[in-house]
N, C-alpha and C positions, 0 to 999 in steps of 0.2 A: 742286765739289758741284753747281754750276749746271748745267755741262755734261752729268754725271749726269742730272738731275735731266731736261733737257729730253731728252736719249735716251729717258729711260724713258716719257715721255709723246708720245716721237714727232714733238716739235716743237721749233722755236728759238727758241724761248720759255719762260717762265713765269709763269702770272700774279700777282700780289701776293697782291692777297682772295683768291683759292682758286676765286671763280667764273669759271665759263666765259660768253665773250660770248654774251650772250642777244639776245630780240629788242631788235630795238631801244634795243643802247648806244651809247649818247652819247660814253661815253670808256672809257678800258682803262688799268689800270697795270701793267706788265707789264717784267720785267729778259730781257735776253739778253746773249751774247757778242759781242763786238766787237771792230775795234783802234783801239787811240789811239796817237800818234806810235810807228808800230809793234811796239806793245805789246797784249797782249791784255788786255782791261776787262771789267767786267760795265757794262753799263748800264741805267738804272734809269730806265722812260721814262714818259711818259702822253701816249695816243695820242686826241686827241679829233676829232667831225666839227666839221666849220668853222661847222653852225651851233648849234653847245652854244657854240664859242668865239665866235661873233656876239654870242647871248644873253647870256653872261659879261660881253663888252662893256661892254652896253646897260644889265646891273646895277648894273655898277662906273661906269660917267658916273650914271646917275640916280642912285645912292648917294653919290659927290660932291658933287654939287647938293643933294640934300635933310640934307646934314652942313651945310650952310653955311647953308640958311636956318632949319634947325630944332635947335637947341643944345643939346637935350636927346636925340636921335635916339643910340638906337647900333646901329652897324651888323651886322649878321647874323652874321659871324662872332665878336661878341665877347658877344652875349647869353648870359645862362642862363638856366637855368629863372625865375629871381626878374629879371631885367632887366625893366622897366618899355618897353610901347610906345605909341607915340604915334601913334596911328589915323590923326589926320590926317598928319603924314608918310608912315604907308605908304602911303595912299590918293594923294596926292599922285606917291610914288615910281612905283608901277602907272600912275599917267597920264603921267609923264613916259617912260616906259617905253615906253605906245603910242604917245606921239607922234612919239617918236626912232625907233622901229621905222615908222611909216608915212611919215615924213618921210624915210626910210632915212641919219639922221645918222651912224649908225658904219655903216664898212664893214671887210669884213674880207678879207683871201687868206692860200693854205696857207702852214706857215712851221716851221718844226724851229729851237729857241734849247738853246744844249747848255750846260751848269751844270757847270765843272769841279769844281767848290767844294762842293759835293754833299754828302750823309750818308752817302750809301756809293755808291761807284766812281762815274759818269759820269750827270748827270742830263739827260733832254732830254724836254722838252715842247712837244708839234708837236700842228698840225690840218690834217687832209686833208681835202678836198669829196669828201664822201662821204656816204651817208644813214646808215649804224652801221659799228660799229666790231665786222668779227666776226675770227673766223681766221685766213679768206684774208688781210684787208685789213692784220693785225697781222705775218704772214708775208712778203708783200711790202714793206711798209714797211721791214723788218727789213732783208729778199733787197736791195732797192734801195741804204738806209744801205750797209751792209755793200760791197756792192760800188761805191758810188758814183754807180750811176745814179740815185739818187732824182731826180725831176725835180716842182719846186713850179708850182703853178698862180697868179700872183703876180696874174690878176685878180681887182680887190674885188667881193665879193660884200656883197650886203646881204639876209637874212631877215625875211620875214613871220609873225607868228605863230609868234615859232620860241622866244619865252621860255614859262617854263612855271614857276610856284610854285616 
């Protein structure tokens, strides 16, 4: 049905959400065909540029740090609506955030980590030095895997101003 699916749309791909790369995305979830020990797979990817995966970083060390000195803090992914926040931790998290970003304390380079263990068929989540994430860029990615050339840029890079709310 994949395979279908991505003839009919003219590409070797399909995206998850349904939306098309717009301007300026960050990351893409997107399945295509592939092989694994010479088998054909679907794999089930998220492609993001290197500096959404910097920012990520920079939020998960300052989210570390502000779990440890603030007891009551919960972190982002586990609030709801009724979770209670604590001003001065976030405030705190934000500073520690510029500091590590001007300090350039995390660094990052491109890297593809493949998830045999997956929810459904082959999971891989990669970031490429790139400015978005559109077509072209999700097209080669795929062209390269697929046939082996990919080639990683394994200088660290460190972003300014690259996190964002």
């Amino acid at each position: 049905l994949l395979k279908e699916e991505c003839q009919e749309l003219g590409q070797n791909f399909v995206l998850v959400d349904e939306d098309e790369p717009g301007e300026e995305a960050d990351y893409v979830q997107f399945q295509f065909i592939g092989k694994h020990e010479g088998k054909e797979v679907i794999y089930d990817a998220v492609l993001s540029t290197l500096s959404m995966h910097h920012s990520s970083r920079l939020y998960e060390e300052a989210e570390e740090k502000i779990v440890k000195i603030y007891k009551d803090f919960i972190p982002y992914e586990l609030r709801d609506e009724n979770s209670p926040v604590n001003e001065e931790a976030e405030l705190m998290m934000e500073e520690l955030i510029q500091e590590m970003e001007d300090e350039e304390t995390i660094k990052v380079s491109e890297f593809v980590e493949i998830d045999l263990d997956f929810d459904f068929g082959i999971g891989i989540d990669a970031a490429l030095n790139v400015e978005e994430i559109t077509v072209d860029v999700i097209e080669k990615f795929i062209s390269d895997f697929n046939n082996g050339t990919l080639k990683l840029d394994k200088t660290l890079y460190s972003f300014k101003d690259g996190f964002e709310d």
